[in-house]
Structure formats: C-alpha cells, structure tokens
C-alpha positions as CSV (number, residue, x, y, z in Angstrom):
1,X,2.2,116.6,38.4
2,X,2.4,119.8,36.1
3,X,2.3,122.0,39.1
4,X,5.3,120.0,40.4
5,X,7.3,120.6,37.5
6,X,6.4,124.3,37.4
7,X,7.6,124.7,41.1
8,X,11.2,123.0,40.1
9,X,11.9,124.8,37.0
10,X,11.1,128.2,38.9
11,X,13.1,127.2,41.2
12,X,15.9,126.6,38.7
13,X,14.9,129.7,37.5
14,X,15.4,132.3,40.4
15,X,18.4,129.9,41.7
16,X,21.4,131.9,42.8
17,X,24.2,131.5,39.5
18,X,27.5,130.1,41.3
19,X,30.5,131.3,39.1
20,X,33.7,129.5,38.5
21,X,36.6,130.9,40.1
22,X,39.1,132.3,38.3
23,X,42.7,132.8,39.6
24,X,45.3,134.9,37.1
25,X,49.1,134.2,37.9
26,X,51.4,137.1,36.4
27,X,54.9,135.7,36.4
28,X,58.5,136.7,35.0
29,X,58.7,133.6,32.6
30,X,57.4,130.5,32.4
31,X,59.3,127.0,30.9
32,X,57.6,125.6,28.3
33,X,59.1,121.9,28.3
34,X,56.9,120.7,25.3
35,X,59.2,123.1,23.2
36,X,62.0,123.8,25.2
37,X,61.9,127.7,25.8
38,X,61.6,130.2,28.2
39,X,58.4,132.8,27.7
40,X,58.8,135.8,29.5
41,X,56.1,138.2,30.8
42,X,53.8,135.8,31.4
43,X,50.2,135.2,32.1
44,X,48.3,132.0,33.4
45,X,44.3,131.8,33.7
46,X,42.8,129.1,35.7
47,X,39.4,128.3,35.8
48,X,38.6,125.8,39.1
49,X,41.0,122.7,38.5
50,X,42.2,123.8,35.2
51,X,44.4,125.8,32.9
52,X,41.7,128.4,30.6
53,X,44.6,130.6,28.7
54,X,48.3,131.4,28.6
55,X,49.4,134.6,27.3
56,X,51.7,137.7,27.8
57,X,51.0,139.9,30.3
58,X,48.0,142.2,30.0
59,X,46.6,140.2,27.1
60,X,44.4,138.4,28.9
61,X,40.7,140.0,29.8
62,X,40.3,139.7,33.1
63,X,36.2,139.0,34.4
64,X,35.1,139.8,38.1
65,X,35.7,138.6,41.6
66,X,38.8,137.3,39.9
67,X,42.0,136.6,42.1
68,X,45.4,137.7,41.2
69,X,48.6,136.1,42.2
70,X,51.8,138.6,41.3
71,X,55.0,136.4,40.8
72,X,57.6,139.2,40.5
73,X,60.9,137.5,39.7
74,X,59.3,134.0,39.6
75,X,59.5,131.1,36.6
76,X,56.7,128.9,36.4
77,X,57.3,125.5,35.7
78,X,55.0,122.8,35.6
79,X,53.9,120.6,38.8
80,X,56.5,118.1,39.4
81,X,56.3,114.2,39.1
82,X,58.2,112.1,40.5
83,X,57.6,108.1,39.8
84,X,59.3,106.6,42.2
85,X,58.8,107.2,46.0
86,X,58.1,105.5,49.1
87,X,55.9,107.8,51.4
88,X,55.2,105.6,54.0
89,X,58.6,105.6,55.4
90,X,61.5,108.1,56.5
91,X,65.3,108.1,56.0
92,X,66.1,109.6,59.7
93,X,64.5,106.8,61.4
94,X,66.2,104.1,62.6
95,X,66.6,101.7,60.0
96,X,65.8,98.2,61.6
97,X,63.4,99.5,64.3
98,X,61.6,100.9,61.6
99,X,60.6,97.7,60.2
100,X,58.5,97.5,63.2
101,X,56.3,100.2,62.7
102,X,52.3,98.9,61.9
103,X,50.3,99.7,59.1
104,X,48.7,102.6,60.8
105,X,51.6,104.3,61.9
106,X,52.8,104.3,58.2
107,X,50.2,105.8,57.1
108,X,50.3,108.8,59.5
109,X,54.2,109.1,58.3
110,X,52.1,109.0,54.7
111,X,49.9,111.6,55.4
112,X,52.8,114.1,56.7
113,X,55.5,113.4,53.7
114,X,52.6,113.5,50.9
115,X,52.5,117.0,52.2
116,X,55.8,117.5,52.1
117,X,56.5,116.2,48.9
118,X,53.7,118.7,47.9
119,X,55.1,121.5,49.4
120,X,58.5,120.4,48.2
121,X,56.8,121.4,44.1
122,X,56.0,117.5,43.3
123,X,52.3,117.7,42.7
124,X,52.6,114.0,41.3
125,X,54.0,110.7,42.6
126,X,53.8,106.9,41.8
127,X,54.5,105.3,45.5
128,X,55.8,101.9,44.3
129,X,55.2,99.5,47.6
130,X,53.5,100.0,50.7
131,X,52.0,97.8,53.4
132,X,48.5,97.2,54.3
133,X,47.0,99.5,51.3
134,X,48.0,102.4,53.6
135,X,48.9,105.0,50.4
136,X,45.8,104.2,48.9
137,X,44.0,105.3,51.9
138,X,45.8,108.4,51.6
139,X,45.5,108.8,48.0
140,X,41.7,108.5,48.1
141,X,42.2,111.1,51.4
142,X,44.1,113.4,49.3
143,X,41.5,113.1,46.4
144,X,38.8,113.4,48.6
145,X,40.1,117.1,50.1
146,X,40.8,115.4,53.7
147,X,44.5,115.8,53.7
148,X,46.7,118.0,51.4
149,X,49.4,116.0,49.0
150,X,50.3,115.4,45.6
151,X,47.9,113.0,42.9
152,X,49.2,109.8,43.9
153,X,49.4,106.7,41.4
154,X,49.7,103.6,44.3
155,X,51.3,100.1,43.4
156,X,49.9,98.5,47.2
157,X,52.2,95.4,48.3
158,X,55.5,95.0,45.8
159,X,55.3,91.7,44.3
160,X,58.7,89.4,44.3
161,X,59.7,86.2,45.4
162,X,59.9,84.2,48.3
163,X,62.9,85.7,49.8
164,X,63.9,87.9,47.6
165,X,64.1,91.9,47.9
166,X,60.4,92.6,48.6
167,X,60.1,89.3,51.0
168,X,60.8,90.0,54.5
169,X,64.0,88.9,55.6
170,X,64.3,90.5,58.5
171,X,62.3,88.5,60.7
172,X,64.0,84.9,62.1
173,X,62.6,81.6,60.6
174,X,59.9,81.2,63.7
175,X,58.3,84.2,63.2
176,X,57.2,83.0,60.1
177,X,56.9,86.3,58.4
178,X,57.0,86.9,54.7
179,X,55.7,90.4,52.8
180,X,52.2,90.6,51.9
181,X,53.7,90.5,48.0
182,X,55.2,87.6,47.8
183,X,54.2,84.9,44.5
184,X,56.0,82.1,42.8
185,X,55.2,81.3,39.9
186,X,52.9,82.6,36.8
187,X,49.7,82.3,38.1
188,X,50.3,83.0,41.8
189,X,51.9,86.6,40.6
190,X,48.7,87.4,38.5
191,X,46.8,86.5,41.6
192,X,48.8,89.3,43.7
193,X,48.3,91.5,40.6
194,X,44.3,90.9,40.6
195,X,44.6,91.3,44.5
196,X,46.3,94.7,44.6
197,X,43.4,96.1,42.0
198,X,41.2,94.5,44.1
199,X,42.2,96.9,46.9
200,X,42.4,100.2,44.8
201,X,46.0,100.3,43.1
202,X,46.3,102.1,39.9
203,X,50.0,100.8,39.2
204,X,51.7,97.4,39.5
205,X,55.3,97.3,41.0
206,X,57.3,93.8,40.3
207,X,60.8,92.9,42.2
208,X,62.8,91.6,39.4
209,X,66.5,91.8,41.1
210,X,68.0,91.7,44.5
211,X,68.6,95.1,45.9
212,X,70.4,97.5,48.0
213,X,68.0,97.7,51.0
214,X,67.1,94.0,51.5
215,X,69.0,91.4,53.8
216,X,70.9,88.5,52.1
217,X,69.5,89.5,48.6
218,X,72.7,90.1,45.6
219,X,72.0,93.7,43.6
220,X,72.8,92.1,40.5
221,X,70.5,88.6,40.9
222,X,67.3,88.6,38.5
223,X,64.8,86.8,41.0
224,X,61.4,87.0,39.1
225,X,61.9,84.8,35.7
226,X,61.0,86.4,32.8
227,X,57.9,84.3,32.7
228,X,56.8,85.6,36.2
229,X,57.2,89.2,35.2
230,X,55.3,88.8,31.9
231,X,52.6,87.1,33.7
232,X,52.2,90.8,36.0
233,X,52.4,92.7,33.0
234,X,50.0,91.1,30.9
235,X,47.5,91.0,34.2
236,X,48.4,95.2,34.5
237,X,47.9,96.0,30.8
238,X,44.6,93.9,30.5
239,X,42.7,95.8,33.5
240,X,44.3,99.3,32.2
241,X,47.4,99.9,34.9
242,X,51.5,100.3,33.9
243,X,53.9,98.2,35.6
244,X,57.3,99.2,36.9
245,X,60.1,96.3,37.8
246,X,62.5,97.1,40.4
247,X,65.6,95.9,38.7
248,X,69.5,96.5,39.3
249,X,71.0,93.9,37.3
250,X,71.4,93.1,34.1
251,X,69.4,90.6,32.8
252,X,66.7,91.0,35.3
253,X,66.2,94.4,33.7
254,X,67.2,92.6,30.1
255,X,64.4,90.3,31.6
256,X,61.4,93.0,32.3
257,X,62.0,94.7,29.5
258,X,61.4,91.4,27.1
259,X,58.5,90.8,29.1
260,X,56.8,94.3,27.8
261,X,57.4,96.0,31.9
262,X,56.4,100.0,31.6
263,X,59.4,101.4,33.6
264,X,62.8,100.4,35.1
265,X,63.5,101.5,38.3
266,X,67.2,102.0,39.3
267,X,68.5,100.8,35.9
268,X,72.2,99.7,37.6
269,X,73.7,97.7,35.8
270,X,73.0,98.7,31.6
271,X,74.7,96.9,29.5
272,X,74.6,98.5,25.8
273,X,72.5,95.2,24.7
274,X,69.9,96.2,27.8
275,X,70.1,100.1,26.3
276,X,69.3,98.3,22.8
277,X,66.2,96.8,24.4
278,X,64.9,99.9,25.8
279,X,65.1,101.6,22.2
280,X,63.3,98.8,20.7
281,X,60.7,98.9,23.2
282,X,60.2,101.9,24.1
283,X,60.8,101.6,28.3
284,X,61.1,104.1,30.5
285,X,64.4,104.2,33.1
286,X,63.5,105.6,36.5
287,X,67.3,106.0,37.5
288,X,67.6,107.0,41.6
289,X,71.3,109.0,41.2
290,X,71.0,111.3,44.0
291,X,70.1,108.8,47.3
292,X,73.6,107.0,46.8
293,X,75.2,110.1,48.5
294,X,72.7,110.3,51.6
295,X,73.1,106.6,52.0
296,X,76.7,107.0,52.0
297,X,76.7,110.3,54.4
298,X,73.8,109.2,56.9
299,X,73.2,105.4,56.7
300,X,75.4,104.3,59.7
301,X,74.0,106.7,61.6
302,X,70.4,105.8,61.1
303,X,71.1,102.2,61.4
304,X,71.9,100.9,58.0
305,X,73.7,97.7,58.8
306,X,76.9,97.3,56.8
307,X,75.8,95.0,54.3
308,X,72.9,97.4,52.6
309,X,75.7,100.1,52.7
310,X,78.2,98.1,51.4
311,X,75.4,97.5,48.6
312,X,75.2,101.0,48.3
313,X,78.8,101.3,47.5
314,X,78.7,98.7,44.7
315,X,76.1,100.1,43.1
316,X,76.2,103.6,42.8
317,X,78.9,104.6,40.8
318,X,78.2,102.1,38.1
319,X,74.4,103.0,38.3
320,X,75.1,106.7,37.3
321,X,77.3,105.6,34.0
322,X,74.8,103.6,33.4
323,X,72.2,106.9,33.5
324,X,74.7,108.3,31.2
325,X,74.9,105.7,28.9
326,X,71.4,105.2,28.6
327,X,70.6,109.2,27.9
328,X,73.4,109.8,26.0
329,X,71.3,106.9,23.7
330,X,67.8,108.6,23.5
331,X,66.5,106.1,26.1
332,X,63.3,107.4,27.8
333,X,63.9,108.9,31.1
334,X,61.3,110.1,34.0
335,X,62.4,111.3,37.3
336,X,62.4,108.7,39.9
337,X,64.2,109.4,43.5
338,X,62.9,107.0,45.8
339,X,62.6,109.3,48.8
340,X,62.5,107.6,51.6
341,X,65.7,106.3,50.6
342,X,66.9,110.0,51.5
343,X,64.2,112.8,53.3
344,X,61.2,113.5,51.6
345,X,60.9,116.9,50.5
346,X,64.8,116.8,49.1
347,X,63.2,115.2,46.2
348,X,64.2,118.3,44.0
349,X,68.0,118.0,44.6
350,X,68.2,114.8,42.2
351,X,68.0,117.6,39.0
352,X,71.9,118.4,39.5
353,X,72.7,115.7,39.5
354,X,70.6,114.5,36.7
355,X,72.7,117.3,35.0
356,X,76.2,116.4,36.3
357,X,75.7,113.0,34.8
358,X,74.7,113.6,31.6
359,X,71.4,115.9,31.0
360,X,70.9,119.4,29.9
361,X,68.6,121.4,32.7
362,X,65.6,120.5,29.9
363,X,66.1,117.4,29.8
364,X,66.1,116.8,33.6
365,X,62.6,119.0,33.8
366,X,61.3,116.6,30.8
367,X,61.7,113.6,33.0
368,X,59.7,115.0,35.6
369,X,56.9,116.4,33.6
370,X,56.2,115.6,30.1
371,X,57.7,112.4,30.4
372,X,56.5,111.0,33.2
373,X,53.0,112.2,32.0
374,X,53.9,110.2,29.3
375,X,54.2,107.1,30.8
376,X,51.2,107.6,33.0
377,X,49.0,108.1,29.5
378,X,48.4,111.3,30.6
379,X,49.8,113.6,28.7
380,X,46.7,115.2,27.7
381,X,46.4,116.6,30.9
382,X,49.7,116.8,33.3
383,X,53.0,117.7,32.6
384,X,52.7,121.6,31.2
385,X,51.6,124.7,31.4
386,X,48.9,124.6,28.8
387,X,45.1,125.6,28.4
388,X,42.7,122.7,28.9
389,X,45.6,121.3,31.6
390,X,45.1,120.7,35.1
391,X,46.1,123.4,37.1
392,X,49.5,121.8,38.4
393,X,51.9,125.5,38.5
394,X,55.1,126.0,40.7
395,X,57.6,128.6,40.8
396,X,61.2,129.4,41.2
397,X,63.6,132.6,41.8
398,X,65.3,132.6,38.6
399,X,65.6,130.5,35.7
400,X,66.2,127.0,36.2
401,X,67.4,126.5,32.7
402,X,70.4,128.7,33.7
403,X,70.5,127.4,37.0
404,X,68.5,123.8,38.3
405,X,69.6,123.5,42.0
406,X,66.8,126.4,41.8
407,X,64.6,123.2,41.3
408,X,65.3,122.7,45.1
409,X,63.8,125.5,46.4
410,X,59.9,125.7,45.2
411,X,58.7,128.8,46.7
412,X,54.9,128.7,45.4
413,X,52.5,125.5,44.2
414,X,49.3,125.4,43.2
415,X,48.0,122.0,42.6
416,X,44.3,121.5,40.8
417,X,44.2,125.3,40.8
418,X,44.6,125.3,44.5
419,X,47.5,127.0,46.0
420,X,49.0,125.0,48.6
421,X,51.9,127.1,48.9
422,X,52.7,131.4,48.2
C-alpha cells in the first residue's frame, strides 16, 4: 500500500505543470457602464474564462507564452445581453409555412443563429419559447464546446392558455393541435412550470395577453388571470428560476406585475398606474421598439397575413411612448428585441432606437449589460469589464457613447476568454 502511494505522489511530483493561458487585450478605451465613463488606453488581462486585471496600458506585467490582442482604434464594451429572443426561428422564412417546420429542423435554425447572435457581440440571451426543448439542447451544446453561441438562459414551451397567444391556432379544429404550453388553471400551470424544469429550463416564460403574432388573439386581452400567473411565479421562484410574462395590455401587464413576474416583455400598453407598479416592485420592462419597423417593411412579403400586421400597426407606436414613459420614470429596463421577429444578428440596431425614444447611449448599454445581469442575479459575474468577471469583451470603431449605431457593427468578441471573432 505504501509503495502505491509513493508511485502516485512521484508521479504528481515529476508531472508536467500546465499553465493558464493568459490573453492581454490593448484597446483605445473601454466603457465602464457600472460608472458611466469612457477609460482610455486601456488594458484587459484574462486568465482562461475570466477577467484577472484592468489597467492603463503598459501597467500591467505581462508573464510568458502570453497572447496579445492589439485593438488600435477599438472601445471595448462588455458582452452583450439580450433577454428576449427566439432562436429557433427566422424572419425571412415564410411565415405560415414556417409553422410547419419539426422540432429538429428548429434546432438546426438554433444552432446557426446562436452563432450569429454571437458573432453579432451578444454573448448572452434568454430565448423565451421554443418547441420540443430544442434550445436547451443547444444551450447544453454551446456549454459543452460542440457548437459556438452565446450563454443561453432557456424558458422550453411558453405557457398560456387554451387558445390564447402561445396555443396554436393555426391548425383547423380536426387536427387537434394545441402548443406543448398550454394550462388552465393554478395548478395545471405549476405543472407546465415543474415540467419545463424537468426538461432543463433555467427561466419560465408565461403568456399573459393576446399578441401581435398569434391568429384570432386581441393585443390588449389579459388571458392568464392573475391567479394563474402567480401560481408560475411562485413555482419559478421556489426552484430558483425568474419568470418573464409576455404582456401587451394593460392590465395583463398591471396583472403580472401584482403577481410578483420578474420581467415584462413588450410593455405596450403602460398606463402611469402600470409605471407606478413597476416602481413599487421593482420589474424589469423588456420593451421590443425596433421589430415594428421590419414587420412593417418585410412582413407581406414573408407571409405575414394582414391581421398580425395590422396588429403590428396598432401596437407599435403606442408601445414606444410607452418605453418613454416608463424610462423617463426610472422604471428598470433590459434589452429585449425578440429577433426572430426581425433577422437575427440585427439585434444591435435596437440601441438607436432605444436612444430616439427616450435613452442616453448609457442607458441603452445599461439595459444590455449591467441590467440585464441584474435581473439574471448575476451581476457578480456578467455585465462588465471587471477583474474576477467572466471574460465576455467586444469591440467597436469609435465610441459608442458618441455614436451607438456603432453598437451594430461588433468587429471582435471574445466570450469566456475565447475569441470567437477578430
């Protein structure tokens, strides 16, 4: 036995020493969002996955074998979130044909725009609704080192009523076909909860309201009661998960809120006694201002039938005053596009208009970083450019602070301290 142990700790001994690799990025400036500032001549250390030391250029001792990335005329900016997208589908496809795509054919459209939301600087997403569990598989692809894409929070199937915006009500009555999300009722909506988890989602997505991209549903109808919703979010909070609501209209969104939901997505139609709820509670808006115009420009031709783009229509101006509104009152914002809605990889165009209606450049680049690691509880970890990070980096020609349509053109991302793009 003694001569066992002698052999393993000489081999421990005499082992070959594998070092941690060290990449050092040398940049123009760099954003820091937490305090809202520019740093120029700029130096970032990563050690594998993570961020070691920031610091002006040449203070930083540099070791051996170490790599060095030059970003002449760059700003670095923190990986990108964006909580709200849809990766299993695309906005050039024909819109009802689409519908008939299986589960495994989504997930191949998965695996090609989680790269290209990737490539596109958004090194974090929260897709909120996809069939068959098909973006977890990719998730656990991605985190696995199969496939390249962003960290992926996953809701699985939507949850909503019988048909309501996340039912299918496409299908005719004989084909007997209704959305793998559907629950009535308290209990049967915590069972769809527990079922999700079961399957591997890390985030719960409810259909409160009617919506734009559903047949025969009203924008403005709450669907879910209050009751119903609560039921989800107590079922989330207890096994550790957030929960968004889909929600356009007022008191469905008046309805989540009460009912303790994490995030709002779309936020329509805000009412000041809504924007008074989302103070006193502290929810985030996810607030999709930029898809109206593709919708508008591209739906017919990809098969939108008039009814979702008349939707469209009613929704989209009053949705961006509500975004207004709801900023100019200190609600919580985090960038949400819903691509798929419009092309993924466009994700980045939604921070002018974030601007236009109503946000400093800051402000837009605090909704998709140290907000929306806020309300994944991560804020320890994502959203800056900060030692003991996670090695999340992009960079732009230029300031976006002066200018963010530069936010649209990412020309380098590293990800986990891996560069995906240069």
């Amino acid at each position: 036995m003694n001569k066992l142990i002698l052999i393993a700790a000489s081999a421990l001994l005499f082992a070959p020493q594998v070092s941690a690799k060290q990449t050092l990025i040398n940049a123009d400036a760099l954003v820091d969002v937490a305090q809202g500032k520019i740093i120029e001549s700029v130096s970032v250390l990563v050690e594998d996955q993570r961020i070691i030391q920031v610091a002006k250029q040449g203070e930083i001792e540099l070791g051996e074998n170490i790599e060095v990335i030059n970003l002449a005329g760059k700003t670095l900016v923190p990986g990108l979130m964006d909580m709200h997208v849809h990766l299993t589908s695309d906005a050039s496809d024909n819109f009802l044909a689409a519908k008939g795509n299986s589960v495994p054919r989504q997930t191949v459209k998965a695996v090609k725009n989680a790269e290209t939301t990737l490539l596109a600087g958004f090194t974090t997403v929260r897709n909120l609704g996809a069939a068959g569990y098909s973006v977890i598989a990719v998730r656990d692809g991605i985190n696995a080192g199969e496939i390249p894409g962003p960290r992926i929070w996953a809701a699985g199937h939507s949850i909503g009523v019988t048909g309501g915006h996340c039912d299918d009500n496409f299908s005719p009555p004989e084909a007997k076909s209704k959305s793998a999300g559907v629950a009535d009722g308290p209990w049967a909506v915590r069972a769809k909860v527990r079922e999700n988890i079961k399957y591997g989602a890390n985030t719960i997505k409810v259909c409160a309201t009617g919506g734009v991209f559903s047949k025969g549903t009203k924008v403005g109808i709450q669907q879910l009661t209050e009751e119903e919703i609560r039921a989800a979010v107590e079922e989330a909070h207890m096994r550790g998960l957030i929960a968004a609501a889909h929600a356009h209209g007022t008191n469905g969104i008046k309805a989540a809120i009460r009912a303790g939901i994490d995030s709002i997505e779309h936020c329509s139609f805000m009412d000041d006694e809504a924007i008074q709820l989302a103070l006193k509670y502290g929810t985030y808006l996810s607030c999709d201002i930029y898809n109206t115009e593709y919708t508008l420009a591209f739906g017919e031709a990809n098969g939108v039938p008039e009814e979702n783009i008349n939707k469209e229509r009613q929704v989209g101006t009053i949705q961006r005053e509500s975004f207004r509104k709801a900023n100019k009152a200190g609600v919580k914002m985090v960038f949400g596009s819903d691509a798929a809605i419009y092309p993924h990889g466009d994700n980045g165009k939604q921070f002018s208009r974030m601007v236009t209606f109503g946000m400093t450049p800051l402000q837009s680049l605090q909704a998709a970083t140290i907000n929306s690691a806020a309300l994944l509880q991560k804020s320890e970890e994502l959203g800056q450019i900060k030692a003991g990070f996670l090695a999340d980096i992009i960079a732009v020609d230029g300031n976006p602070m002066e200018n963010i349509s530069l936010m649209e053109n990412v020309s380098f991302v590293m990800k986990d301290g891996v560069v995906y793009k240069d």
